[in-house]
C-alpha positions as CSV (number, residue, x, y, z in Angstrom):
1,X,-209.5,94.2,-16.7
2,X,-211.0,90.8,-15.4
3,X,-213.6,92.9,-13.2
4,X,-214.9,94.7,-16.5
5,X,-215.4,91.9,-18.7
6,X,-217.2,90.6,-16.0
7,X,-219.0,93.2,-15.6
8,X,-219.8,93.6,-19.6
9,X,-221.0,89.9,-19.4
10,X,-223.0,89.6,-16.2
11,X,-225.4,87.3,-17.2
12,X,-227.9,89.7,-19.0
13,X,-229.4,88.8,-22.5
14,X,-226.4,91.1,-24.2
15,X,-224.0,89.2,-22.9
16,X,-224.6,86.3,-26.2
17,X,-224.0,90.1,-28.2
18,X,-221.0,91.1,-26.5
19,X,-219.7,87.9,-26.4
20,X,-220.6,87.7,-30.6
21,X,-218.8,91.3,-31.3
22,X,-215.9,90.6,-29.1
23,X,-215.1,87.6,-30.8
24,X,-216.1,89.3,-34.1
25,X,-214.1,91.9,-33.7
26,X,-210.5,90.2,-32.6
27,X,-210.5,87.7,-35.7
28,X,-209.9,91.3,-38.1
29,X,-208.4,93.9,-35.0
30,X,-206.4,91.3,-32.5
31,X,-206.2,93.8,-29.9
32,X,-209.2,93.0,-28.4
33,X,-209.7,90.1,-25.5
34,X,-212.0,87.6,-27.7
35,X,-210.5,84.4,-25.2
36,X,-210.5,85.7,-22.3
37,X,-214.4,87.1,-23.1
38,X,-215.0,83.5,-23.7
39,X,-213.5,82.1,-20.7
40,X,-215.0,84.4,-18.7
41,X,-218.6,83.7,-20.0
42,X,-217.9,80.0,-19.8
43,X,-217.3,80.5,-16.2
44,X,-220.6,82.3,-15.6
45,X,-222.5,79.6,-17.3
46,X,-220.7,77.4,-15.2
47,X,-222.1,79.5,-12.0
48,X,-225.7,79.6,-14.1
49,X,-225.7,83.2,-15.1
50,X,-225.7,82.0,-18.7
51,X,-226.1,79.3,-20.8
52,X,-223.0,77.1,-22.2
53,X,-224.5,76.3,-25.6
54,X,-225.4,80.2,-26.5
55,X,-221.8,81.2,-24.9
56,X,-220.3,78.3,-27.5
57,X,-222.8,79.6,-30.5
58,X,-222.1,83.3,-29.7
59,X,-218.6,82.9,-30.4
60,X,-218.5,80.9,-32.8
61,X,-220.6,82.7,-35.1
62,X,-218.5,85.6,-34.1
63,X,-215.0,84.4,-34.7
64,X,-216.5,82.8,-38.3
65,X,-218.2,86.5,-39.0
66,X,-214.9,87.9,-38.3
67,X,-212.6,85.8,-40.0
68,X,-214.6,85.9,-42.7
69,X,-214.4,89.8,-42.9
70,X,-210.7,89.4,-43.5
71,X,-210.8,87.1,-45.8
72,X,-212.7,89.2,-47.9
73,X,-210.4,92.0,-47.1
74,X,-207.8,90.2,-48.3
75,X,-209.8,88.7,-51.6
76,X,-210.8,92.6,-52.4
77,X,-208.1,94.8,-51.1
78,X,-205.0,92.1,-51.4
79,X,-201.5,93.7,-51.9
80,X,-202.8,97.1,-51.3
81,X,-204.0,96.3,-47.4
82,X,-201.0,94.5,-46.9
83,X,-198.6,97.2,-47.9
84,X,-200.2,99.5,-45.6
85,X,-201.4,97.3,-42.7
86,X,-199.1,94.4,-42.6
87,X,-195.3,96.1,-42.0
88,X,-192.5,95.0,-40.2
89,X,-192.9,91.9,-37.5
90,X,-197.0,91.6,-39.3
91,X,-195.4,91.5,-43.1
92,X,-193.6,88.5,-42.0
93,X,-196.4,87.0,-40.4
94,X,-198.4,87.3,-43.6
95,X,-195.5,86.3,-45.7
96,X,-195.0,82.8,-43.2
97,X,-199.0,82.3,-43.6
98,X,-199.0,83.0,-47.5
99,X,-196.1,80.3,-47.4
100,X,-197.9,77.7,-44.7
101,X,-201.2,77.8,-46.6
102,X,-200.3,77.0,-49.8
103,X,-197.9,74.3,-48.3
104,X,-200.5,72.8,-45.4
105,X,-203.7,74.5,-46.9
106,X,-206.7,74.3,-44.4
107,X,-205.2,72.9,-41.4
108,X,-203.7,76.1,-41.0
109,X,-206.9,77.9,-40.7
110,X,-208.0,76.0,-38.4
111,X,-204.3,76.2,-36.2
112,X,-204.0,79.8,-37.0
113,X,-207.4,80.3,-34.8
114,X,-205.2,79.5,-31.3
115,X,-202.3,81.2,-32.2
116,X,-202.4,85.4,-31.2
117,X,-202.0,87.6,-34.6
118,X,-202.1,83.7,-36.7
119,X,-206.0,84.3,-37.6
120,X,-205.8,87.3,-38.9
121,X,-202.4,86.5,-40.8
122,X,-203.8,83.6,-42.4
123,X,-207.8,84.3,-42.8
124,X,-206.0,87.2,-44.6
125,X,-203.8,85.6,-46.7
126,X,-206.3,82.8,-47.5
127,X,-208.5,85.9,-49.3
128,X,-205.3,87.2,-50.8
129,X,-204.1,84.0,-52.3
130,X,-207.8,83.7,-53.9
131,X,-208.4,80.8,-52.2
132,X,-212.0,79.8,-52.9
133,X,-214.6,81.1,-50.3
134,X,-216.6,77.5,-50.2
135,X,-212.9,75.5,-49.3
136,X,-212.1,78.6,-46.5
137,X,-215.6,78.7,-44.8
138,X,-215.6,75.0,-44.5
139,X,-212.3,74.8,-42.5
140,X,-213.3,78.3,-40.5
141,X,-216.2,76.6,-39.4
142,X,-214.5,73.8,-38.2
143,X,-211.8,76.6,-36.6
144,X,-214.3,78.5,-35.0
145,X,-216.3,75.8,-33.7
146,X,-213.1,73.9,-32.2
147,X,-211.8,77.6,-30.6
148,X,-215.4,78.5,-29.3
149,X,-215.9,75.2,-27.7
150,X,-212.5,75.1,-26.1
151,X,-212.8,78.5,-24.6
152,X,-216.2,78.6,-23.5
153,X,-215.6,74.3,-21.5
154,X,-212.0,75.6,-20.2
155,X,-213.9,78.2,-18.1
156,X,-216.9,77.0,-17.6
157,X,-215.3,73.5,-15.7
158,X,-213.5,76.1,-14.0
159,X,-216.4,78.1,-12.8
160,X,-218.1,74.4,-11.6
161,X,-214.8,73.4,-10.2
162,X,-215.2,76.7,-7.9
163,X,-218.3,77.3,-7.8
164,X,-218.1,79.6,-4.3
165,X,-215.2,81.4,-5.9
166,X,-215.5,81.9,-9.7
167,X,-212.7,84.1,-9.5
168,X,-210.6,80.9,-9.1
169,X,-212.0,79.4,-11.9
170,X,-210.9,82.2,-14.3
171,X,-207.7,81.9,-12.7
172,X,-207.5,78.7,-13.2
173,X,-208.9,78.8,-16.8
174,X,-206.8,81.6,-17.9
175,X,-203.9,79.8,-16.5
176,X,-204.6,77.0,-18.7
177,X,-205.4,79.0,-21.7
178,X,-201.9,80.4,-21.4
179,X,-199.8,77.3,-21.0
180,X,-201.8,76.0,-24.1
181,X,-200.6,79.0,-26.0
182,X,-197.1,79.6,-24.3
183,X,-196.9,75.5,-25.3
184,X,-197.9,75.9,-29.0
185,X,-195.2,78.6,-29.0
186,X,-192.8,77.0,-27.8
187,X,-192.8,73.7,-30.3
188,X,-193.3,76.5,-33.2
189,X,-189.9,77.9,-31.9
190,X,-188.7,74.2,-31.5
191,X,-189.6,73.2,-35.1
192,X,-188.3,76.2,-36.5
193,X,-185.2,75.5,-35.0
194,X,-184.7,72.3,-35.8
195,X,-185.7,73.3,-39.7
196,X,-183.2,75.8,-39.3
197,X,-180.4,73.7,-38.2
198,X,-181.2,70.6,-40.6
């Protein structure tokens, strides 16, 4: 999998375009690898191949684009997407966003961008709650910004830090990226605990 995002980013003009759909894409269908895209271009700019302040704009614009594309699915199509769309384990992802926004409001936004399945949850339920578009797009900027810059430096220090072995960099950056996320999940569990024991 590493190999053919590699390969899909090698440095070529389309690689500021892939890197834009990818992360594009993954804010409204979170199948789709938008970090590790990111990481993986930050450690080719870090090796030269491309340039760190495109990688950063690329996916930034991307994840904003996106985001904002569920918003609006959420501001047009509301209840009716989320009957269809959001069942089971996602339902109760939107229903803990809908909750979490209108108690924390755009911080959320901007913490739901790290958190796998949390920016489409709340980006969604910020549109279905009719939040105003001028308050969301000021705190998705801000998320995607913040995401897009952390992605892009985590592998691009890697890729300097091996520079004769980029490989290790992703590694490296990819391990980091994980224990960032495995962390935030862990003091969600934590909190939730503790609100649950109180």
């Amino acid at each position: 999998m590493f190999q053919s995002i590699v390969d899909a980013i090698s440095g070529s003009a389309w690689s500021y375009g892939i890197v834009f759909a990818v992360a594009m894409i993954d804010a409204f269908f979170p199948l789709v690898p938008s970090e590790a895209t990111v990481i993986t271009a930050g450690v080719l700019a870090g090796s030269g191949d491309l340039r760190l302040g495109l990688v950063i704009v690329a996916a930034a614009v991307g994840a904003i684009c996106g985001d904002n594309v569920c918003y609006w699915l959420g501001r047009i199509f509301g209840e009716r997407l989320a009957d269809r769309y959001f069942t089971g384990e996602r339902r109760k992802h939107l229903d803990r966003a809908h909750r979490m926004l209108e108690e924390r409001g755009g911080w959320l936004i901007i913490i739901g961008r790290f958190i796998p399945g949390g920016r489409t949850a709340a980006t969604f339920a910020a549109g279905s709650l009719d939040w105003a578009w001028r308050r969301f797009i000021f705190f998705d900027v801000i998320a995607g910004v913040i995401w897009a810059s952390y992605a892009a430096l985590l592998g691009y220090f890697g890729g300097k830090t091996f520079e004769n072995a980029p490989w290790k960099g992703l590694l490296l950056a990819f391990a980091i990226a994980a224990s960032v996320a495995g962390l935030t999940e862990l003091v969600r569990w934590y909190r939730k605990r503790s609100a649950q024991a109180s």
